[in-house]
C-alpha positions as CSV (number, residue, x, y, z in Angstrom):
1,X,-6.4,27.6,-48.0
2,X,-4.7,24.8,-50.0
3,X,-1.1,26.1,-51.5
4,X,-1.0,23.2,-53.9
5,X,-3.8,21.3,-55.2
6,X,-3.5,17.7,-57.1
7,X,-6.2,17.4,-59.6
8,X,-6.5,13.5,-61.1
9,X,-3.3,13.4,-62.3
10,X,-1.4,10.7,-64.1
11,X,2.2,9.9,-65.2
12,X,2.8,7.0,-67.6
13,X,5.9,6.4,-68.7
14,X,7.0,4.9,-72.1
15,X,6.5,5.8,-76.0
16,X,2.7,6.0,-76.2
17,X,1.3,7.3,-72.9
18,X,-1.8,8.8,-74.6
19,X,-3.2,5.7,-75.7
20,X,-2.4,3.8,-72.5
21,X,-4.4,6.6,-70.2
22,X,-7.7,5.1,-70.8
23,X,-6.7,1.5,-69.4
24,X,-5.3,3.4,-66.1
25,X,-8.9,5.2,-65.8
26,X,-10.8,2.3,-66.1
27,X,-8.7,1.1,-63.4
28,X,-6.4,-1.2,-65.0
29,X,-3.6,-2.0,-62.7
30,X,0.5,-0.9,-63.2
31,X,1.4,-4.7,-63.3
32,X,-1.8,-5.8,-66.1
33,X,-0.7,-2.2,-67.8
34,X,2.9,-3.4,-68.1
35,X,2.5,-6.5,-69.1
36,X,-0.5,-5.7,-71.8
37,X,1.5,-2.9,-73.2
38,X,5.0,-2.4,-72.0
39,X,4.1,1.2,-70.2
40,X,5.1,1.8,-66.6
41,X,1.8,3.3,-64.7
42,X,4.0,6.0,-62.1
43,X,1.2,8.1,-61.0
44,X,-2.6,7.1,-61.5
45,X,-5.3,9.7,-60.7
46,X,-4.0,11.3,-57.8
47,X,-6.0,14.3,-56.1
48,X,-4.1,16.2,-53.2
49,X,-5.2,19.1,-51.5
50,X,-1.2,20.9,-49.3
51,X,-2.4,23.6,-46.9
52,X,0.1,26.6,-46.5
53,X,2.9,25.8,-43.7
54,X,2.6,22.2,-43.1
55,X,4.6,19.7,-43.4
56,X,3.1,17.0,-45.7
57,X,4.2,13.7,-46.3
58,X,3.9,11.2,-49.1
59,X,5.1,7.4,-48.3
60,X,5.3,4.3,-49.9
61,X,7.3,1.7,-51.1
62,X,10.0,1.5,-54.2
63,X,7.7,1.7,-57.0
64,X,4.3,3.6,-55.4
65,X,5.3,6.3,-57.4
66,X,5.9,8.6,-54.5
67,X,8.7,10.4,-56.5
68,X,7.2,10.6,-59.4
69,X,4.2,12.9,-58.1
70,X,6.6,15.2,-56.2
71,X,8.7,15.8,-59.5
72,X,5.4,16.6,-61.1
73,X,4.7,19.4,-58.7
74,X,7.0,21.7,-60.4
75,X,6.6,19.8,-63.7
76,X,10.5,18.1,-63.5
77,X,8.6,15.4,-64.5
78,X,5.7,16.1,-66.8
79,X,2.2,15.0,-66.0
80,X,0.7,12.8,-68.7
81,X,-3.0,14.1,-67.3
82,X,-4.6,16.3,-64.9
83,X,-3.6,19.8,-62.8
84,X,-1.8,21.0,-60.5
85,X,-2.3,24.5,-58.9
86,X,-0.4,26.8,-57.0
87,X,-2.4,28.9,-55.2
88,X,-5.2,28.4,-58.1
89,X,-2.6,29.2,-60.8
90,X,-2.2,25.8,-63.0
91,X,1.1,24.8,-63.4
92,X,0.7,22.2,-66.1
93,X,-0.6,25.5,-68.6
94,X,2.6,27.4,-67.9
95,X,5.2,28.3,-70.9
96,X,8.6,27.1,-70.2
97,X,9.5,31.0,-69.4
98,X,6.7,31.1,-66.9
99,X,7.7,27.5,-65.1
100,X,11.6,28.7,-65.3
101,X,10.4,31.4,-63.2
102,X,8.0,29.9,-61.1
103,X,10.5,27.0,-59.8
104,X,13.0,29.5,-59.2
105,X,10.9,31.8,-56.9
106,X,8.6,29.1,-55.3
107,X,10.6,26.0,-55.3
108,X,13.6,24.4,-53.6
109,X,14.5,20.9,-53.7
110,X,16.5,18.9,-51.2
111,X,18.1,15.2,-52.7
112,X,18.6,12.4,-50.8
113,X,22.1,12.2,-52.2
114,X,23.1,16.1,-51.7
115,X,23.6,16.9,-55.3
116,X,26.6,19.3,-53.8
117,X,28.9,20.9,-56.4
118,X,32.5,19.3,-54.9
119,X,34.6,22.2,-56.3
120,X,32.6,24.6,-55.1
121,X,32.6,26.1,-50.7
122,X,30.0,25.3,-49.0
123,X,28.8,28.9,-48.9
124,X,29.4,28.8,-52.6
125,X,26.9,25.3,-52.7
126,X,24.7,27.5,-50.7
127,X,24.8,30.8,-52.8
128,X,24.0,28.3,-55.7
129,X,20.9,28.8,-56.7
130,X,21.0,32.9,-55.7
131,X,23.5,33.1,-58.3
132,X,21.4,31.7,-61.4
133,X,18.4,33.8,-59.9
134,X,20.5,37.2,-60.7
135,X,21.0,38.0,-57.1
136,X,23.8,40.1,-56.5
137,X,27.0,39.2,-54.8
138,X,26.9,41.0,-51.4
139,X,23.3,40.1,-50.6
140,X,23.4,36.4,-52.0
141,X,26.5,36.0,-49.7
142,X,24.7,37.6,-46.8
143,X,21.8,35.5,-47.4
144,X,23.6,32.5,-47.7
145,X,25.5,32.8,-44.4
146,X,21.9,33.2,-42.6
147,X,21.1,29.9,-44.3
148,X,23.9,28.0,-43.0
149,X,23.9,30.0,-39.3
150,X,20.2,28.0,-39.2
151,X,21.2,24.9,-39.9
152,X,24.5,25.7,-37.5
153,X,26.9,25.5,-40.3
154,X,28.0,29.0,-40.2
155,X,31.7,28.0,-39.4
156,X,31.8,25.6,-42.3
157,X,31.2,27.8,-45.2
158,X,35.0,28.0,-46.1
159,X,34.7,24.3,-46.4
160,X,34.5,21.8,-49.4
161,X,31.4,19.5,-49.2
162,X,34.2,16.2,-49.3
163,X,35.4,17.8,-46.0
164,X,32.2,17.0,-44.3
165,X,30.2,14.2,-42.9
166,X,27.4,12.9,-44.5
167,X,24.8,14.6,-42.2
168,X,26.8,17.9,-42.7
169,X,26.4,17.7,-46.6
170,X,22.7,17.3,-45.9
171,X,22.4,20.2,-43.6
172,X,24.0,22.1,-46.9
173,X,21.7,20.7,-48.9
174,X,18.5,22.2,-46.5
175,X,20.5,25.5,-46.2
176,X,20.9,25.9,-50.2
177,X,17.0,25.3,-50.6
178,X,16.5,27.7,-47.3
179,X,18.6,30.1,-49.0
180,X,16.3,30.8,-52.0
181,X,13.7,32.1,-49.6
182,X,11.6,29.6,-51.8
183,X,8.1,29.4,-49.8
184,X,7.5,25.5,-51.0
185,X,10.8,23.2,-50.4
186,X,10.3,19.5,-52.0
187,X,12.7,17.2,-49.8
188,X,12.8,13.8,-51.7
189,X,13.8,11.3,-49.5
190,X,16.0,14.0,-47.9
191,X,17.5,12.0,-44.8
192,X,17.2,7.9,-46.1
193,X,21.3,8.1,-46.6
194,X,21.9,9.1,-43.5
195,X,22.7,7.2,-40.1
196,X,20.4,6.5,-37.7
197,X,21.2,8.8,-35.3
198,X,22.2,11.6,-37.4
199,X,18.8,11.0,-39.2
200,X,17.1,11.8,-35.8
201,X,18.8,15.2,-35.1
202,X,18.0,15.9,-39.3
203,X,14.1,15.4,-38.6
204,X,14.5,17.2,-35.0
205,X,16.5,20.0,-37.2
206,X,13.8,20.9,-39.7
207,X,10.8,20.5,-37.2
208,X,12.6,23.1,-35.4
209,X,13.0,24.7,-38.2
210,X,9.7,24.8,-39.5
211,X,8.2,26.2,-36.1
212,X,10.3,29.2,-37.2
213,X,9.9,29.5,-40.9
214,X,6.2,28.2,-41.2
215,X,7.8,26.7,-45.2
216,X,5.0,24.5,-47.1
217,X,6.9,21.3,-47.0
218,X,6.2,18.1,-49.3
219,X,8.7,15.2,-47.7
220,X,9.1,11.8,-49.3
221,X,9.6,8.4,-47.4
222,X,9.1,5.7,-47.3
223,X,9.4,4.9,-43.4
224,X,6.5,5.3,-41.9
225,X,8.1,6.0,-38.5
226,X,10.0,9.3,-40.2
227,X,6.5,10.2,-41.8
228,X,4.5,10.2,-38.3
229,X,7.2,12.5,-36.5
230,X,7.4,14.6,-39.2
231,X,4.1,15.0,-41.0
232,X,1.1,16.9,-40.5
233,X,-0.7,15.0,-42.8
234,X,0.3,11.7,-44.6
235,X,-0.1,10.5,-47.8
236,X,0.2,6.7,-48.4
237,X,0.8,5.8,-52.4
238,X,0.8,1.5,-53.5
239,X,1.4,1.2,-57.3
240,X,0.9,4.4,-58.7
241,X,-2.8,5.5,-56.6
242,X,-2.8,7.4,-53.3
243,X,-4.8,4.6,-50.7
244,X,-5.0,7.0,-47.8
245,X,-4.8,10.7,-46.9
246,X,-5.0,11.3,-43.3
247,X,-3.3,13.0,-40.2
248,X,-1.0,10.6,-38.2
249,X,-3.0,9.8,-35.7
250,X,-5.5,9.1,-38.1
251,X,-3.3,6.2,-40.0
252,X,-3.0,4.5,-37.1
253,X,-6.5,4.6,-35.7
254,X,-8.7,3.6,-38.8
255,X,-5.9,2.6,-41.8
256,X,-7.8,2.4,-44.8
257,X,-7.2,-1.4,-45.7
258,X,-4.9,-4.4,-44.9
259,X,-1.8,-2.8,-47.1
260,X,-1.9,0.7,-44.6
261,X,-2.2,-1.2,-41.9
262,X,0.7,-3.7,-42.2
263,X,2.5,-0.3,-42.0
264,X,1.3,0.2,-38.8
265,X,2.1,-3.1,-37.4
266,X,5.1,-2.6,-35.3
267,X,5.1,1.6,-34.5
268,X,5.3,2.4,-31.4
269,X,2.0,4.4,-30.6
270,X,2.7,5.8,-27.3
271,X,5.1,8.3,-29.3
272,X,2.1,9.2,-31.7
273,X,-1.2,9.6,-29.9
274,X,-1.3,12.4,-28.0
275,X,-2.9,13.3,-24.3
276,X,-5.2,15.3,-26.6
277,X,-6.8,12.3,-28.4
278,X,-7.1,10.3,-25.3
279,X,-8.2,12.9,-22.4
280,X,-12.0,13.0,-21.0
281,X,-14.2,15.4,-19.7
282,X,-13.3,16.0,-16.2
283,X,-16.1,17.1,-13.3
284,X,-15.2,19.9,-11.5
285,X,-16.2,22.0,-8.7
286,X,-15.3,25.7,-7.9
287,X,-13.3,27.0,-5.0
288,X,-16.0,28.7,-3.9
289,X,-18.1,25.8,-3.2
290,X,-18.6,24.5,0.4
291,X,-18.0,20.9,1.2
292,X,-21.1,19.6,0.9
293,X,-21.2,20.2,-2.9
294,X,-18.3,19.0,-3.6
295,X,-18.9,15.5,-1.6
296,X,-22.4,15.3,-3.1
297,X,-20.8,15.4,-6.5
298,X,-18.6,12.9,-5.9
299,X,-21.2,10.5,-4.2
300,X,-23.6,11.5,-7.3
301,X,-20.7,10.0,-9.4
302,X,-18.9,7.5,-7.8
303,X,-16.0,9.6,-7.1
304,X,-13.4,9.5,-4.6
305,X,-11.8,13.0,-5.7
306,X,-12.7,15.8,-8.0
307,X,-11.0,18.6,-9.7
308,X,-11.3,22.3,-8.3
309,X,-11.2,25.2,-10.8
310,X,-12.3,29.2,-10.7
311,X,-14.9,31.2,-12.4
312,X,-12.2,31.0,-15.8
313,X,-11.8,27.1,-15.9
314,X,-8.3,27.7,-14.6
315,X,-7.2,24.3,-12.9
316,X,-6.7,25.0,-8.7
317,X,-6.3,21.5,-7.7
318,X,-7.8,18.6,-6.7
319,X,-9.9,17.9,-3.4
320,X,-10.8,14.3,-2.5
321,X,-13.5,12.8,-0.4
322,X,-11.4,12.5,2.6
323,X,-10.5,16.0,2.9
324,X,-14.1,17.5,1.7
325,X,-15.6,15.4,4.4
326,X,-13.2,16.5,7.5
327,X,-13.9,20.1,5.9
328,X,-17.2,19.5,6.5
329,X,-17.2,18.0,9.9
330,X,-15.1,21.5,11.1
331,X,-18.0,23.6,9.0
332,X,-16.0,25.4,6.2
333,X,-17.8,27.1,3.6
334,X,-15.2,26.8,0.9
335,X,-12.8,24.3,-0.4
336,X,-9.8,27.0,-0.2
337,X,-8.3,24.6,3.1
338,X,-8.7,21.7,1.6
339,X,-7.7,22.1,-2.3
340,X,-4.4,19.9,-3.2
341,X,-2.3,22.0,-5.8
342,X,0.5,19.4,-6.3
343,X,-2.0,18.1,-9.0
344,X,0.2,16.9,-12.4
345,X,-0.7,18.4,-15.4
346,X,0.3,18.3,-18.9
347,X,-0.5,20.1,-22.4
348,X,-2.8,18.6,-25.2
349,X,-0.1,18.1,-27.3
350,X,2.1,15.7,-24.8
351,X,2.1,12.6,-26.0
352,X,1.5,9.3,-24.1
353,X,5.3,8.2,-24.0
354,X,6.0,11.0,-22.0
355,X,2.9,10.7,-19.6
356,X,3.6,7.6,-18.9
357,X,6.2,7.9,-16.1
358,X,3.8,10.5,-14.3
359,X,0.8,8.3,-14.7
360,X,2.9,6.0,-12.8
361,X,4.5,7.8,-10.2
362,X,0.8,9.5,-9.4
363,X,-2.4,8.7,-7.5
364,X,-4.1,10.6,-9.3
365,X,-5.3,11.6,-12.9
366,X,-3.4,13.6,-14.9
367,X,-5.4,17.1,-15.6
368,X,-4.9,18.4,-19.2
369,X,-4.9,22.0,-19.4
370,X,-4.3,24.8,-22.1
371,X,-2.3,27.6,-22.3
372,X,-3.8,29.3,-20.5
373,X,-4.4,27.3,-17.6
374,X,-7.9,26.5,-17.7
375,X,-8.8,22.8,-17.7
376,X,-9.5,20.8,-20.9
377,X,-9.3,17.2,-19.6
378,X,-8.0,14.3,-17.8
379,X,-5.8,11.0,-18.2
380,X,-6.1,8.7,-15.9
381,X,-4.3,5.0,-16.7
382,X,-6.6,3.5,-18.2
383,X,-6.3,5.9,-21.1
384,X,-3.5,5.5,-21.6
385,X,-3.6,1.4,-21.8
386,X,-6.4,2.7,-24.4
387,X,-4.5,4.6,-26.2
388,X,-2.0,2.1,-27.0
389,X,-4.3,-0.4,-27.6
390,X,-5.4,2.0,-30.7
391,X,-8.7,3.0,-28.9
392,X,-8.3,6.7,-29.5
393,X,-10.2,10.1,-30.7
394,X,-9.0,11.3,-33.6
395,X,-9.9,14.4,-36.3
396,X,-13.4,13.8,-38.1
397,X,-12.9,11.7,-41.6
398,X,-13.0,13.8,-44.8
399,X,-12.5,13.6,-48.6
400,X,-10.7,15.2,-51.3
401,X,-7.0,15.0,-50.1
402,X,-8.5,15.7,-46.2
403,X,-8.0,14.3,-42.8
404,X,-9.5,10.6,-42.8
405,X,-9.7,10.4,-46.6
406,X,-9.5,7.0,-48.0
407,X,-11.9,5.1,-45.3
408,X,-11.9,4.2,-41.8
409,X,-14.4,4.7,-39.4
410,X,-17.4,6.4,-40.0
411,X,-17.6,10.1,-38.6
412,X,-13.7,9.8,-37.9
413,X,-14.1,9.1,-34.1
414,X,-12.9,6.2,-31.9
415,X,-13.8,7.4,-28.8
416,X,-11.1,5.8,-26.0
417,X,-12.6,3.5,-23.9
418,X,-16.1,2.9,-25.3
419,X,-17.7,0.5,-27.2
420,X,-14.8,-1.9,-26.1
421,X,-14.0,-4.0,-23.7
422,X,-16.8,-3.2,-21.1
423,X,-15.1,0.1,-20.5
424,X,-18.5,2.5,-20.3
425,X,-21.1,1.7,-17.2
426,X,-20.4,2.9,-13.7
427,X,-16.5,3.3,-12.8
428,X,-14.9,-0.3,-11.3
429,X,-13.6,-0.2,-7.9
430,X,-10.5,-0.6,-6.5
431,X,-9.3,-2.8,-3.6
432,X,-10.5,0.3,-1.0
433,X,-13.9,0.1,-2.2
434,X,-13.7,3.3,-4.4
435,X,-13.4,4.1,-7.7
436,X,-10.1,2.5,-9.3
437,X,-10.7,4.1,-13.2
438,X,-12.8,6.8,-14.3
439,X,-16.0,5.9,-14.8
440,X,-19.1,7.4,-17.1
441,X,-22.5,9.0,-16.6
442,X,-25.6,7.5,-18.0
443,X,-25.0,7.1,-22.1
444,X,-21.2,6.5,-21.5
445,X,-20.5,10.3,-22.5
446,X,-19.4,12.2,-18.7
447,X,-15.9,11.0,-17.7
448,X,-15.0,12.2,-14.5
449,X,-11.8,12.2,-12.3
450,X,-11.7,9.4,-10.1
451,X,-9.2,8.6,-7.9
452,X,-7.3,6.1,-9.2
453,X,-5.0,4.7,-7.2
């Protein structure tokens, strides 16, 4: 269920926003609105659906309007048009007494330049907003200390914010707004001040964080890097309108015209796609299964190898033409003699810059299993050449504020390795005469586990 949803809203700033609002619906752009009438177009019809517990980022350059919006979530800046609702309730029909309320219960903000009190501790910064609530000493104190022992500040709290480094002063920023117990923290720009490498541990900080306190969190950038680690879903402003809503894997694989994609141009997406958007259907056979079957499978399918699993899916190993045949020749019934366990495997979730030294270091394809241990996939190289050539699968397109909002390909799918480059049709050879890259059944659609070597 959506925790905040962005109906068509507008900010226009200057003396007579009113009268401007019908230019900016007809679709009149900031610069022509500026120049015919002297208003700044911040915000122009945007429509945003935030699920509950994600981390949602909204990027852009100086000027999108990227601030604007988030400062009209809890109405610091008021809307010139349209709704916004928390959890259906509509935040723009709220009296002052009922906003004063709401922001102090359900919102926490986080600056990009600390807004720390400089006469106050650090565990009074953090107590801050506690004490304006009402919150009585012992228990704002007691809560405050948790706030800082999260963000591993905990011996700091006798400390006075100019004592600290800059990255410090952030993490008392993020422990102030954690303090509140505020379910929706707005974090504008939160981490652009900061140094490069204390900007990494920052973003590592509150993704750990997050797995923890499952906050809804809207996050500001404008680097798009920051916004693909970080976000669950991104939102891409230019002038005031939202041009894309998507997940991250989704921006890179189908941007929604030349401006998202010049964003694109130089990230690295080996750290993005996952194994998950890459992987294939693997053939397997079962333990169980005599020789035989397992060789005529991998004759069937131009295979040199094959994965072995049980009755559950769960991934045994691997057996390979060799070793099924030489079975054969002694007469064993099952594969138990023959199975290889030393098969490498990763999660769904690992993403192709750390596959890539086992895909080197491995004759064989990596098997992608779940929790659970039961066999999902594979990735063999040539996936992952795919993969970071952009040829990847990613969640279906959708509208409203959804994943693959804003255009791209049609059903949301770019399946890795098809359609491209000659990649479907029966699976190429290596030098030994056998399969070098998995190859595809009739239709392009079975991927199997070849050996590649």
């Amino acid at each position: 269920m959506a925790r905040i949803v962005v109906e068509d809203v507008y900010k226009i700033f200057g003396p007579r926003p009113r009268e401007v609002l019908e230019l900016a619906r007809a679709g009149r752009s900031k610069g022509e609105i500026l120049k015919a009438t002297g208003h700044t177009l911040a915000v122009a019809g945007a429509g945003l659906e935030i699920d509950a517990g994600e981390i949602f980022v909204i990027m852009g350059l100086s000027g999108s309007g990227k601030s604007t919006l988030l400062r009209c979530l809890n109405r610091l800046v008021e809307p010139t048009a349209g709704r916004i609702l928390l959890d259906g309730r509509d935040i723009t029909a709220l009296s002052p007494r009922e906003l004063l309320q709401v922001r102090r219960e359900r919102f926490a903000m986080v600056f990009q330049h600390f807004a720390l009190l400089p006469h106050r501790t650090v565990l009074g910064n953090v107590e801050y907003g506690l004490e304006i609530r009402g919150v009585e000493p012992a228990r704002r104190r007691r809560r405050a200390l948790e706030a800082l022992e999260a963000v591993g500040l905990a011996q700091w709290a006798d400390s006075y914010p100019g004592e600290l480094s800059g990255g410090m002063q952030q993490r008392v920023g993020l422990a102030r707004a954690l303090a509140t117990d505020a379910d929706i923290l707005l974090m504008d720009e939160a981490f652009s001040a900061l140094d490069p490498l204390i900007r990494r541990e920052m973003q590592d900080e509150l993704l750990q964080l997050q797995a923890e306190l499952h906050r809804t969190i809207v996050f500001i950038t404008h680097d798009l890097s920051e916004a693909l680690k970080l976000g669950d879903r991104i939102a891409i402003m230019r002038d005031g309108r939202i041009v894309q809503v998507d997940t991250p894997e989704g921006i890179l694989a189908r941007p929604a015209d030349d401006y998202v994609a010049s964003f694109t141009e130089d990230v690295d997406r080996s750290k993005v796609f996952t194994a998950r958007n890459v992987m294939r259907r693997p053939e397997t056979v079962r333990e169980s299964d005599g020789p035989r079957v397992a060789l005529r499978k991998m004759e069937e399918l131009q295979l040199s190898s094959v994965f072995v699993v049980d009755r559950e899916r769960r991934l045994r190993g691997l057996v390979t033409a060799d070793d099924a045949l030489e079975a054969a020749r002694r007469g064993d019934r099952t594969l138990a003699g023959v199975v290889r366990g030393d098969v490498p495997t990763c999660q769904p979730d690992t993403t192709l810059y750390e596959l890539i030294p086992t895909i080197a270091r491995t004759p064989w394809p990596v098997a992608v299993t779940d929790e659970r241990g039961r066999l999902v996939g594979l990735v063999a190289r040539v996936q992952v050449l795919a993969g970071m050539a952009g040829q990847v699968r990613v969640e279906g397109a959708g509208a409203g504020g959804r994943p693959g909002s804003g255009g791209g390909v049609e059903g949301g799918e770019i399946p890795a390795g098809t359609g491209r480059g000659g990649s479907g049709g029966a699976a190429a050879r290596n030098a030994q005469g056998e399969p070098d890259r998995p190859g595809s059944g009739e239709g392009g659609e079975v991927s199997v586990a070849g050996g590649e070597r």
